[in-house]
N, C-alpha and C positions, 0 to 999 in steps of 0.2 A: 423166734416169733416176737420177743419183745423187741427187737430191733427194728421189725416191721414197725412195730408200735410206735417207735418214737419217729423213725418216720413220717408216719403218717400225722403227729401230732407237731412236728415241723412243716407237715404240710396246710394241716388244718389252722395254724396260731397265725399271729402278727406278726411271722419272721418274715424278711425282707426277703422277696421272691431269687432276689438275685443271688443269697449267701445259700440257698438251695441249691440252685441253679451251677451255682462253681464247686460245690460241694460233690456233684453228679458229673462235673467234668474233671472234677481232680479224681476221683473214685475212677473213671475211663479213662486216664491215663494212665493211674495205677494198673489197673485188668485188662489195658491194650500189650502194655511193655512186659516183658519180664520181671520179676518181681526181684530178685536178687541182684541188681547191679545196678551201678554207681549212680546212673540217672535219676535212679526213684527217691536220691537221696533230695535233691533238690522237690521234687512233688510232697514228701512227706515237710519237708520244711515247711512248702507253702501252707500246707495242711493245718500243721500245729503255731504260724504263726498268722494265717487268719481266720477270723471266724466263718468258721464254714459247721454243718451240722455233719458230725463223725456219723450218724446213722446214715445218714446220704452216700459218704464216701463207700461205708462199707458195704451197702446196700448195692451203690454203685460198681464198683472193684468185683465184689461175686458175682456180679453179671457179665459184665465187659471179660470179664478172666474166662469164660464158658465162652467166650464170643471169640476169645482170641485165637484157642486151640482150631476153632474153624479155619479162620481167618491166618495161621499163621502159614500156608504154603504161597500166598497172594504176600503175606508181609518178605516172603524170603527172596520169592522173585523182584521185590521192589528193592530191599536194599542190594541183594544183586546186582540187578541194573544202576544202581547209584555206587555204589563200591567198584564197580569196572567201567565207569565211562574213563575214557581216554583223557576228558580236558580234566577231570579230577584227581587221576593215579599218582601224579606227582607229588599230590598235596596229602592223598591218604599212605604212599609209603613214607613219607617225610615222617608224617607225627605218627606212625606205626614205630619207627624207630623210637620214639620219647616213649617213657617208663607210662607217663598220664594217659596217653590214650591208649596201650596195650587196659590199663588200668577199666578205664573204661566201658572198654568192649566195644565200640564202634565199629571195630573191624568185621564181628559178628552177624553176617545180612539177616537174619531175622530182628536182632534186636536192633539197627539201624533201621529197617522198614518197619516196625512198629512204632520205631519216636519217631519216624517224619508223617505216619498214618494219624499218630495219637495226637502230635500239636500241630499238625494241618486242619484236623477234625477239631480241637479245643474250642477255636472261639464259633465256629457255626453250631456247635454241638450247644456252646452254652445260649446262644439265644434262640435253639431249639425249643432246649430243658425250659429259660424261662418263660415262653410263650404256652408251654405244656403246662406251667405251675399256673399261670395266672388263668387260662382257661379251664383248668382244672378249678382252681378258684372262684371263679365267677358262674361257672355254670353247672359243675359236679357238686360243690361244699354242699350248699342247700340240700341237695338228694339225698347226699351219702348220710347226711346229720340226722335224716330220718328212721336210719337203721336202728333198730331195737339192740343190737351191738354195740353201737358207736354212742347210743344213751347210754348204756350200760357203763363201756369205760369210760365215759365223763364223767359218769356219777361214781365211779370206785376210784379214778382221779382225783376228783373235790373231796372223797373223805380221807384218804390218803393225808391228803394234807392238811384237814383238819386237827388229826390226828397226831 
């Protein structure tokens, strides 16, 4: 729940719509792909070396990760199809032979149709996410601030840190 919270209080502040925004698409990369292999090491970098808001990601990631169990017999058939076309087989037993791509797992058709799913989807996904944060901004903020909730944690917010 407090994770929701800070969310929401990234969504609500003067953070820049767009460190949301990548924040929600690094989190969908994370919870499209498989989670233990080599690729995610490079997403998690991006993660912790830009400012992105970690409630987003994680927010993001438990969702996209519920979506992928769906979505993984469509991931299998795609990398499938890209693991056996003919003008590519050369190229993929060549570096199946090197130690780094066995490493990898490339060879694996679900986790190949998940990273061509997941950074095919990145950049439409992120000017998705930020046209959702900015009209979420511009025409939900006002509403939601009315909640007797939403006064509530503002006001246990401001003593928090008076305090």
């Amino acid at each position: 729940m407090g994770l929701i919270l800070k969310l929401f209080k990234a969504l609500n502040a003067n953070q820049y719509p767009g460190q949301i925004a990548l924040s929600f698409v690094l989190g969908m990369i994370l919870g499209l792909t498989p989670l233990f292999f080599a690729h995610n090491l490079l997403t998690l970098a991006l993660i912790f070396m830009l400012r992105v808001n970690l409630a987003g990601v994680v927010v993001a990631w438990a969702f996209f990760s519920g979506l992928a169990y769906l979505l993984d017999p469509i991931f299998n058939q795609l990398g499938l199809w890209v693991l056996q076309m003919p003008a590519l087989e050369p190229m993929f037993t060549e570096a199946y032979n090197s130690a780094v791509w066995r490493f990898l797992h490339f060879n694996n058709s679900i986790v190949m149709g998940s990273i061509l799913v997941s950074y095919l989807l990145a950049i439409p996904a992120f000017i998705l996410f930020l046209i959702l944060i900015k009209t979420y901004r511009k025409t939900f903020l006002a509403w939601v601030s009315k909640f007797k909730v939403v006064q509530m944690l503002k006001a246990a917010d401001k003593a928090s840190l008076v305090s």
